[in-house]
C-alpha positions as CSV (number, residue, x, y, z in Angstrom):
1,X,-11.0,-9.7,24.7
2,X,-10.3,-6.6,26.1
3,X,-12.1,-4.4,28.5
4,X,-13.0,-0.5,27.7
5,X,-13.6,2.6,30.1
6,X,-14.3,1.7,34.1
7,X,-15.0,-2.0,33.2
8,X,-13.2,-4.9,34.3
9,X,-13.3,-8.2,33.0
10,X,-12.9,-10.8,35.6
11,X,-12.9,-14.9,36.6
12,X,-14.4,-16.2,39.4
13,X,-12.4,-18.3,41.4
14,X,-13.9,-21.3,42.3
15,X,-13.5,-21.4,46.5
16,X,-13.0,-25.1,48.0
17,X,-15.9,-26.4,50.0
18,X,-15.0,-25.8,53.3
19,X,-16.2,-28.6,56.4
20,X,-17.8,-27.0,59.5
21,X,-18.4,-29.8,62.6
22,X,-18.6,-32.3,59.9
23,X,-20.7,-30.5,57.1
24,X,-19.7,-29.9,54.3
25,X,-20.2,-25.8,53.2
26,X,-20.2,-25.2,49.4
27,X,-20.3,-21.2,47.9
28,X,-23.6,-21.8,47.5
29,X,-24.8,-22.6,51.1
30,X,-22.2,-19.7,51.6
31,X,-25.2,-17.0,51.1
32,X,-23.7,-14.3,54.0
33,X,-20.9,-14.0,52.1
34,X,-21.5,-10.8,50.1
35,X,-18.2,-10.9,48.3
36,X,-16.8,-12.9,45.3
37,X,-13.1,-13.0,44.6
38,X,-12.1,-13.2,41.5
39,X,-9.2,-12.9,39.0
40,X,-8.6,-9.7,36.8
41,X,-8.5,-10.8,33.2
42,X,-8.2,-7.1,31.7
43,X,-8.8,-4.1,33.0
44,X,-10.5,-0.9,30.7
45,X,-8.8,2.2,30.0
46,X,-9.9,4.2,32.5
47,X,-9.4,1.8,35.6
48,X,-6.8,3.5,37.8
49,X,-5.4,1.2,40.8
50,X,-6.0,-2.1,39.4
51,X,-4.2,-4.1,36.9
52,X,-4.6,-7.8,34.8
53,X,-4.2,-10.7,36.9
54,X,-4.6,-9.1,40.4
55,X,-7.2,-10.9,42.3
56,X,-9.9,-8.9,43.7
57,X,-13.3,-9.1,45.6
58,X,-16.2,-7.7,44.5
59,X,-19.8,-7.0,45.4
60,X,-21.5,-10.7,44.4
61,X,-24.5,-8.8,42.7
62,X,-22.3,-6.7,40.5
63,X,-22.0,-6.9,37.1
64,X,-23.4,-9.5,34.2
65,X,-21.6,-12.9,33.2
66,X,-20.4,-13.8,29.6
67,X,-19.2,-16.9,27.6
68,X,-16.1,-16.5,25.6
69,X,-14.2,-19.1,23.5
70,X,-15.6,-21.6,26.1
71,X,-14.6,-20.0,29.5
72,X,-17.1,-18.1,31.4
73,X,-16.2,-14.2,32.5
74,X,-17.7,-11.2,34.6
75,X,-18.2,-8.1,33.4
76,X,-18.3,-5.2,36.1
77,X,-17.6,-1.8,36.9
78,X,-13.7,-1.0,39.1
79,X,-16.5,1.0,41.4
80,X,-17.8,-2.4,42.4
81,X,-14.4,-3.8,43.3
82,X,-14.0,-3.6,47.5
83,X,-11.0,-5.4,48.0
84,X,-7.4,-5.8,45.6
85,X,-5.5,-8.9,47.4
């Protein structure tokens, strides 16, 4: 699978629940969060500053999810990337 243009293909990274006084926070209690990080799986032809397997953050409404070969991907713009760690 490879991406084309300004599109990025990307995996989310599944974040550890976290414990706060003894609760336990999961990412989806985690709603002020506006950013998911995730891992570059390719990167289109026109994506300048970004390459495969960075890890990035990006805006959590960005984008539309597919299922390929069994895994489950993201599919979003570079211009909707905040963050390259």
């Amino acid at each position: 699978m490879k991406a084309i243009n300004h599109y990025l293909v990307v995996e989310k990274i599944k974040e550890e629940p976290s414990t706060v006084a003894g609760l336990i926070i999961t990412e989806n209690i985690d709603s002020d969060n506006r950013y998911i990080k995730a891992n570059v799986v390719s990167t289109g032809n026109l994506v300048e500053g970004i390459k495969d397997n960075d890890k990035v953050y990006y805006d959590k409404h960005a984008g539309h999810s597919i299922n390929y070969e069994g895994k489950h991907y993201y599919i979003i713009k570079s211009g909707d990337i905040v963050l390259v760690d």
